[in-house]
C-alpha positions, -999 to 999 in steps of 0.1 A, spaced: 373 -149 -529 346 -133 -508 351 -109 -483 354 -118 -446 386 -111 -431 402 -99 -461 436 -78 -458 426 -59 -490 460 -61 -505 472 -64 -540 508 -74 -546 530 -43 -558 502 -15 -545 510 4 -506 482 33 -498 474 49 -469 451 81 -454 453 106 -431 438 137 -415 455 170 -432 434 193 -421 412 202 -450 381 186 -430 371 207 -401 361 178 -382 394 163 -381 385 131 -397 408 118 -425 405 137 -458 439 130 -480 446 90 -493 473 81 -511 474 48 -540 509 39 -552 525 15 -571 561 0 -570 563 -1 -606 547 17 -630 510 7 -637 489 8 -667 460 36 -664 428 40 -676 398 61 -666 360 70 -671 351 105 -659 320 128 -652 306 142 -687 293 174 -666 308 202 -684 315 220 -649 347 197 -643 364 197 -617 402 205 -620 417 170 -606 391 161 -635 409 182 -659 440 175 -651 441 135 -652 418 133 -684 450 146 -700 477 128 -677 456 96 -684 466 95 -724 504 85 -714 488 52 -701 505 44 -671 511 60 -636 525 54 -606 503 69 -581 470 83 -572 459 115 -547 430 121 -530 411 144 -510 377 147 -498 365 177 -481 369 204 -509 362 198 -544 384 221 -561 354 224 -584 348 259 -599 374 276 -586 393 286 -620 428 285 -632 437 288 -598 421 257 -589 442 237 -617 469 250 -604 461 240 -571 456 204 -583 490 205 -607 506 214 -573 490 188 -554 503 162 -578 540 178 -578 541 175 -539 531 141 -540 559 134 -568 584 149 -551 577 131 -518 576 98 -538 605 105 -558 591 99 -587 578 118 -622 553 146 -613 537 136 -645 531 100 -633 510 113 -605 469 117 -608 447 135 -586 408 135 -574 389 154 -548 354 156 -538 337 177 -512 320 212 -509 323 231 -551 331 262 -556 355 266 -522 398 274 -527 414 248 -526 434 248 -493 466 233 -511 488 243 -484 482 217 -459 485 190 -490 518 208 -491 524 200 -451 512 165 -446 522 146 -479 555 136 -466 536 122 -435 511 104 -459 541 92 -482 555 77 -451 524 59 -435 523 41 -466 518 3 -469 504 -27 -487 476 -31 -458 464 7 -459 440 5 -487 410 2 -458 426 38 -446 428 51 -479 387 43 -486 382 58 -450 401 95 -463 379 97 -500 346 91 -478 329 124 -474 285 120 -462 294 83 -464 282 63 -433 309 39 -438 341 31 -462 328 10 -492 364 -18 -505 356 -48 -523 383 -74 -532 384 -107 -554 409 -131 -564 413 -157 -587 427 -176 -616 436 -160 -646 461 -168 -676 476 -191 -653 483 -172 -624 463 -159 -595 447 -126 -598 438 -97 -574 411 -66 -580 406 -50 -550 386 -15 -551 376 14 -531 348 39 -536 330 71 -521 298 83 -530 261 93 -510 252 121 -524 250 137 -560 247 106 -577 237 103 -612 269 88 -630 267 99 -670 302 89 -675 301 88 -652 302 134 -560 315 95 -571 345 86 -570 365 49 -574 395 35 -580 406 1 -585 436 -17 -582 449 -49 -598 478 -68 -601 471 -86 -636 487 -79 -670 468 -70 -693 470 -49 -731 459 -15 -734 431 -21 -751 416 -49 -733 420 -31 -698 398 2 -710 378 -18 -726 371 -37 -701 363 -7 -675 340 6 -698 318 -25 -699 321 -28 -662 311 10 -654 281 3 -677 269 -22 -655 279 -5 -624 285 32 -620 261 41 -648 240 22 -632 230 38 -605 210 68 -593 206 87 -555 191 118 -562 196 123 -603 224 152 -599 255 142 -613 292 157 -601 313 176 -616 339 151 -602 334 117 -608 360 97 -614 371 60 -615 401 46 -623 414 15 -630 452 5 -623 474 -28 -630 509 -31 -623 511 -68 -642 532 -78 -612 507 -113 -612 526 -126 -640 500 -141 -659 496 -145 -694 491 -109 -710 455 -107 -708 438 -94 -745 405 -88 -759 385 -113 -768 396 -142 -753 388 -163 -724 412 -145 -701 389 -116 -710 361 -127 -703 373 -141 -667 388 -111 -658 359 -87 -669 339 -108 -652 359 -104 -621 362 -67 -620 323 -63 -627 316 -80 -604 338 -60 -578 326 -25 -593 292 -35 -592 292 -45 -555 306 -10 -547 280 8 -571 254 -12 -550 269 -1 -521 272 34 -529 230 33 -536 226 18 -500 243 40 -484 224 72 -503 222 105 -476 193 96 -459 190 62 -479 163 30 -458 156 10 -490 181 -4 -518 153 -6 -549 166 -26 -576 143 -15 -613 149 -38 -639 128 -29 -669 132 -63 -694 110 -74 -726 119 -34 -745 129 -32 -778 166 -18 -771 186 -11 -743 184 23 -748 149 25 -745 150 -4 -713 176 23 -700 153 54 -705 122 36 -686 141 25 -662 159 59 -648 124 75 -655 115 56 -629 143 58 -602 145 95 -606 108 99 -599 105 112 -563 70 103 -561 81 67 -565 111 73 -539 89 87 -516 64 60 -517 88 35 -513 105 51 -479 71 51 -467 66 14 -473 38 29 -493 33 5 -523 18 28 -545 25 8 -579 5 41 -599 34 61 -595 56 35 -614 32 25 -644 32 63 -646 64 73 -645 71 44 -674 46 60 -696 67 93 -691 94 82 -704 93 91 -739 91 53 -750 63 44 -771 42 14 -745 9 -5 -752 -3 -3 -715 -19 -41 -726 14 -57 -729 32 -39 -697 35 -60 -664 47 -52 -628 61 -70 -597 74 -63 -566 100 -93 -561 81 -117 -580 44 -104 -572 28 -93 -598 7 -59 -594 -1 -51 -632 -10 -68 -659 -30 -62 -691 -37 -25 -684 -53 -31 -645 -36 -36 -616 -41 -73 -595 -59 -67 -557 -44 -104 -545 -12 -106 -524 -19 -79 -506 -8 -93 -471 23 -102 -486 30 -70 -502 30 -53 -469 57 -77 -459 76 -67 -493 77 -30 -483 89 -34 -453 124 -50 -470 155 -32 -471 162 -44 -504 131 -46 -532 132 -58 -568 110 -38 -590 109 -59 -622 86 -40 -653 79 -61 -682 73 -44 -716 59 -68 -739 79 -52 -769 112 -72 -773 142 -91 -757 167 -59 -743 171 -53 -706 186 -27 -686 194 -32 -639 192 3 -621 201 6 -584 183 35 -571 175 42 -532 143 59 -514 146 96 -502 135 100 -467 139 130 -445 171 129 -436 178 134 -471 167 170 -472 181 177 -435 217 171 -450 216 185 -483 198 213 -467 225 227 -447 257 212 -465 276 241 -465 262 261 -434 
């Protein structure tokens, strides 16, 4: 189902977010994701080796399985801030539990927002039993609203449809401007489903779909030492137990791709600072891996984001930063175009469509296709242009 006028619900799930205090701006900065039953869990989480304690802390909470209930804050990252700071986030899941009435172990936590700062776990303390209580199965647009922190606007994507015999829901939210270079993986995401499905086929699944998505992506090459997503299903559809390897697979994975890939997408658009969406799809290398390498070579280049927020379309920078990337090229076989115009080919660039590649630049969304010559592996990166604006917030972040 496309979007539209979409409640965002999925049957069995209530969440909500409100303003606790631990912005200074007063916007929302706590969001809550419960489930009526217990849910199946699974996650994918930064590889930074500075992790964050919610990071900590649900990587081990995560092997039971299953949980009830997800809490969030933006605002403070309670990243780098010792033993204290896991005890801060233990506490932050026992408040939550105890408002809920439910397990304290069943409870998960993330955060994101300014590293290295206490954790101000006191007014979690004082406003979960007001977040418990604003809870309901339309709040999921409030809960993507309290996660967001240099985010323009909150990022939910929902689908539905047949699966095993029964209708379906994923529905998910995510945050993320800034400090994005997912190696899973300040990202985070968390998506909700009402389908049952086996252990195995559910983290599976999410791992496929953050390789396409999440780890798909790059802002300004930093990577958090938060990033989380998580994946949720309460089985409340009722549809036959979804397994590995089997059509139901396939329709669901396809499904929740498709839903984590519009939010990593969206996540790239709306970069700090971010004019220009620029899609990089490397395609005729010998592996993936080495489509992969070409292709963040390039999206981390700043020349080439540079060039790009200046509607500057300075191909150079490209071809160069491919023949950086430690994959052996024959500049003969290597071709480039700018959705579908073709710049390079057979080691010289092409003078003709020049008119029309003005036209190009001037797009808020460009497909940067390189061709390699050597093989048949492929590998999509969604990377954004870095303007100005970029270096005015980051900058002054925490003054």
């Amino acid at each position: 189902m496309a979007n539209g006028e979409q409640k965002y619900e999925v049957p069995g799930f209530q969440a909500g977010g409100i303003a606790a205090g631990i912005k200074e701006d007063g916007r929302k900065d706590l969001a809550l994701l419960y489930s009526e039953v217990p849910a199946k869990a699974a996650g994918v989480f930064t590889t930074n080796v500075f992790k964050a304690a919610p990071v900590l802390l649900d990587m081990e909470r995560i092997k039971s399985g299953t949980t009830r209930a997800v809490i969030v804050n933006s605002g403070n990252a309670n990243a780098a801030t010792g033993d204290e700071g896991f005890q801060d986030a233990v506490k932050m899941a026992r408040f939550c539990a105890g408002a809920l009435s439910i397990d304290e172990a069943q409870v998960l936590v993330a955060s994101t927002g300014v590293i290295g700062r206490k954790f101000p776990v006191d007014r979690v303390a004082g406003s979960v039993s007001r977040l418990v209580k604003g809870l309901s199965p339309g709040g999921i647009p409030e809960a993507a609203e309290a996660i967001m922190t240099t985010d323009r606007y909150p990022k939910i994507q929902y689908r539905e449809g047949p699966v095993g015999g029964s209708d379906v829901c994923v529905c998910g939210i995510a945050k993320g401007a800034g400090m994005i270079e997912p190696g899973m993986a300040t990202l985070l995401a968390f998506i909700l489903t009402d389908a049952d499905i086996d252990d195995q086929a559910m983290r599976r699944a999410l791992r496929d779909a953050v390789d396409q998505s999440f780890n798909a992506i790059s802002v300004d090459g930093c990577m958090s030492t938060n990033d989380t997503v998580l994946l949720l299903a309460n089985g409340i559809a009722g549809n036959r137990k979804i397994r590995a390897s089997t059509r139901d697979f396939t329709v669901f994975a396809a499904m929740l791709t498709e839903v984590m890939t519009e939010l990593a997408r969206m996540i790239v658009r709306d970069g700090e600072g971010a004019t220009k969406l620029i899609e990089i799809v490397v395609e005729g290398a010998r592996s993936a891996a080495e489509a992969k390498a070409v292709a963040y070579q390039i999206a981390r280049s700043n020349l080439v984001k540079t060039a790009f927020y200046g509607g500057d379309p300075n191909w150079g920078r490209i071809i160069s930063a491919a023949g950086a990337a430690g994959v052996a090229l024959d500049p003969a076989a290597v071709e480039l175009t700018f959705d579908g115009l073709p710049l390079f080919r057979q080691g010289q660039g092409i003078a003709s469509h020049l008119q029309q590649l003005v036209e190009v630049m001037k797009k808020d969304h460009i497909r940067v296709v390189v061709g390699l010559g050597q093989g048949v592996k492929s590998f999509r990166v969604f990377s954004s242009d870095l303007s100005l604006d970029y270096v005015k917030i980051n900058a002054h972040y925490t003054t």
